[in-house]
C-alpha positions in Angstrom: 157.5 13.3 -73.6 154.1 14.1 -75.1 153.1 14.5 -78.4 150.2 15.5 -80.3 148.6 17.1 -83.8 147.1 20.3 -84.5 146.3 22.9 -87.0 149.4 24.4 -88.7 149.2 28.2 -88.0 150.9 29.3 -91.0 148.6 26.6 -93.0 145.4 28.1 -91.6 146.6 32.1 -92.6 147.6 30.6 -96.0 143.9 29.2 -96.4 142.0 32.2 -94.8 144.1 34.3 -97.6 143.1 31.9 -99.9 138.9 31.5 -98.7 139.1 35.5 -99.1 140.5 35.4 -102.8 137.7 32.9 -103.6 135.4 35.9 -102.1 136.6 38.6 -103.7 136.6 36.5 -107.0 132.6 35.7 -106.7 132.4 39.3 -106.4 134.0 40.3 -109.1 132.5 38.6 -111.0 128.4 39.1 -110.5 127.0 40.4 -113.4 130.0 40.1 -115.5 130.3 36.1 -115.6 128.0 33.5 -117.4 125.6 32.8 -114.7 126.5 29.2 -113.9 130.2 30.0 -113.7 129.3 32.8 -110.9 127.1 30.0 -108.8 129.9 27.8 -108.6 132.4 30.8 -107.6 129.8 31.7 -104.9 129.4 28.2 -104.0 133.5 27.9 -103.4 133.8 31.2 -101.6 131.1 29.9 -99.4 132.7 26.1 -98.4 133.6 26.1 -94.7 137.8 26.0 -94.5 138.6 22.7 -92.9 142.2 22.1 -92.2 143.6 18.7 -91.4 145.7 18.4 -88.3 149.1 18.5 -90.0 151.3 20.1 -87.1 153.4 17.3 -85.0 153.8 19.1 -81.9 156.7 16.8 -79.1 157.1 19.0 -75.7 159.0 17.2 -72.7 159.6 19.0 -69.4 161.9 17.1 -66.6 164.0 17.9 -63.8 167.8 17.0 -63.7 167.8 16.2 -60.1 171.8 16.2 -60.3 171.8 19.6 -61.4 168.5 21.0 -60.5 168.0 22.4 -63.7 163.8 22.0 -65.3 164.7 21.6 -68.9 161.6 22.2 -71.2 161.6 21.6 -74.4 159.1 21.9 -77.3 159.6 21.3 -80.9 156.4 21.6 -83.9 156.6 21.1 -87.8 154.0 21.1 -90.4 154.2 18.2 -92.8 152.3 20.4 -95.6 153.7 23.5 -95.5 156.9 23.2 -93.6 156.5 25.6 -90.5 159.0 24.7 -88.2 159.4 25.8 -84.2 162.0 25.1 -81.7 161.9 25.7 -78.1 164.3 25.0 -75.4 164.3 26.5 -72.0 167.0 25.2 -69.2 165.8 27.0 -65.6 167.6 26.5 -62.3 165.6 25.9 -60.0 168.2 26.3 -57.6 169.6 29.5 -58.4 166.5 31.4 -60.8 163.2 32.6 -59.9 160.3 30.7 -60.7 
């Protein structure tokens, strides 16, 4: 079994979406906002997006050698947002194509 963390797809959409409303807002607003309101507006829509590693992600692969069957399985969930995934793949090896 192996496990490790990643970036949360749906949480990195989710922020891009959010990084382009910040845009869009900074540009609305040039020449109609107070002027230090707009340089802070510009200075948000410009922040890089960082995105903490919030997706657990366990995968194991093995081989029944009673049945000759490769199991794979893979199983990832978000602990900000949610996003859940479940994988599970039996294959014989015996009988299937590889």
């Amino acid at each position: 079994m192996s496990e490790r963390k990643s970036t949360c797809p749906n949480c990195e959409i989710t922020a891009k979406a959010r990084k382009a409303n910040l845009v869009k807002n900074a540009e609305k607003a040039y020449g109609k906002a107070p002027a230090d309101e707009y340089v802070e507006l510009r200075e948000k829509s410009k922040k890089d997006l960082y995105l903490n590693d919030t997706l657990s992600q366990i995968s194991s692969v093995y081989l029944d050698e009673t049945t000759g069957q490769l199991n794979l399985k893979f199983k990832c969930e978000c602990s900000v947002c949610g996003f859940i995934r479940n994988y599970n793949k039996k294959i014989n090896l015996l009988e299937d194509e590889c």
